[in-house]
C-alpha positions as CSV (number, residue, x, y, z in Angstrom):
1,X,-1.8,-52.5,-75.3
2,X,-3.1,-48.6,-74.7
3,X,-3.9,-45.9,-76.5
4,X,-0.6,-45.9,-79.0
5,X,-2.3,-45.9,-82.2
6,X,-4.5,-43.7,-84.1
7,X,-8.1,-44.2,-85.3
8,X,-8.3,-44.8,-89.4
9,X,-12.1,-44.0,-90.7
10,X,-14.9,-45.5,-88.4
11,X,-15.6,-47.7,-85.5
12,X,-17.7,-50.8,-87.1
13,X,-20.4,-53.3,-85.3
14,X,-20.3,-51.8,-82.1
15,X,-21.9,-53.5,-79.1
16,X,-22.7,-52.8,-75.0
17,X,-20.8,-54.9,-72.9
18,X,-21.6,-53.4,-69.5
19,X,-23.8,-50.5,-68.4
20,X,-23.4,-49.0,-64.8
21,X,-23.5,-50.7,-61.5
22,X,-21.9,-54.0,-64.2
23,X,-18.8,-52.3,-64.8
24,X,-15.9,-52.8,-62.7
25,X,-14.2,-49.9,-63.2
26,X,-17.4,-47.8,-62.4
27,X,-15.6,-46.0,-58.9
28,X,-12.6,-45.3,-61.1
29,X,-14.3,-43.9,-64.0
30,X,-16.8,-41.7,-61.4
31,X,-13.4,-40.4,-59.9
32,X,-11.2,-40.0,-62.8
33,X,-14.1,-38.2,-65.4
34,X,-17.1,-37.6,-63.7
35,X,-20.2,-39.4,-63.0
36,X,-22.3,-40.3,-65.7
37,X,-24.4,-43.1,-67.5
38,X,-21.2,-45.1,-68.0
39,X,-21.3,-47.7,-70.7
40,X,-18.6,-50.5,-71.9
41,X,-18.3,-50.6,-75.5
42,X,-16.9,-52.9,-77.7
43,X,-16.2,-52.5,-82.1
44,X,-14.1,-53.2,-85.0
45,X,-12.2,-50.3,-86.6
46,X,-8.8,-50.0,-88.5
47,X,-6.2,-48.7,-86.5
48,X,-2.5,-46.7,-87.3
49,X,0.1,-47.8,-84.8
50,X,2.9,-45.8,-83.6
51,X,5.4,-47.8,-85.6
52,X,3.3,-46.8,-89.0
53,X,1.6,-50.4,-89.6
54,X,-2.5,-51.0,-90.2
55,X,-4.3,-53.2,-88.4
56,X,-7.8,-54.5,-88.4
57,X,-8.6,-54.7,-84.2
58,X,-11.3,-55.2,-81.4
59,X,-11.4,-52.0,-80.0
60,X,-13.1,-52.0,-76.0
61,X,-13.7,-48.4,-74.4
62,X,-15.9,-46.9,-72.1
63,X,-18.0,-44.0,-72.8
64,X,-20.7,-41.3,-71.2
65,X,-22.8,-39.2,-72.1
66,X,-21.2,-35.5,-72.0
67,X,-18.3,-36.7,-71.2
68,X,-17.0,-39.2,-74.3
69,X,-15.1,-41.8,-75.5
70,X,-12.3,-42.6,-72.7
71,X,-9.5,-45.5,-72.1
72,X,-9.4,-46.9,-75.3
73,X,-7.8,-49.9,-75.5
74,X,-7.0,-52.6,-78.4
75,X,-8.3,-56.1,-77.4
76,X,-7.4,-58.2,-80.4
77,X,-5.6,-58.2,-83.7
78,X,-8.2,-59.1,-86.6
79,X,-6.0,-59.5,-89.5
């Protein structure tokens, strides 16, 4: 599951997972984009996928200030 879909209205009920130092990923994210107040999100949004089909989803990404919304990543399939 990666970023192979596109984004349909708003991201609903989203919630911190992780913040900093609690985030495994932290080194990669400080290499790849930049240090930053890193946070691990997670929300519900309706998604396009590449094959044209809708889908209700758990969406988990990380995100900082400055520097946005990266790795976005379906977790689950609501519907």
């Amino acid at each position: 599951m990666n970023e192979d879909f596109e984004i349909i209205g708003r991201i609903e009920q989203i919630e911190t997972i992780a913040v900093g130092a609690g985030i495994r990923e932290i080194r990669r994210l400080h290499k790849a984009f930049g240090r930053g107040r890193w946070r691990k999100l997670k929300g519900k949004a309706t998604v396009r996928l590449e094959d044209g089909t809708i889908h209700f989803v758990e969406l988990h990404w990380y995100e900082a200030h400055g520097i946005g919304r990266k790795k976005l990543k379906i977790k689950s399939y609501l519907d």
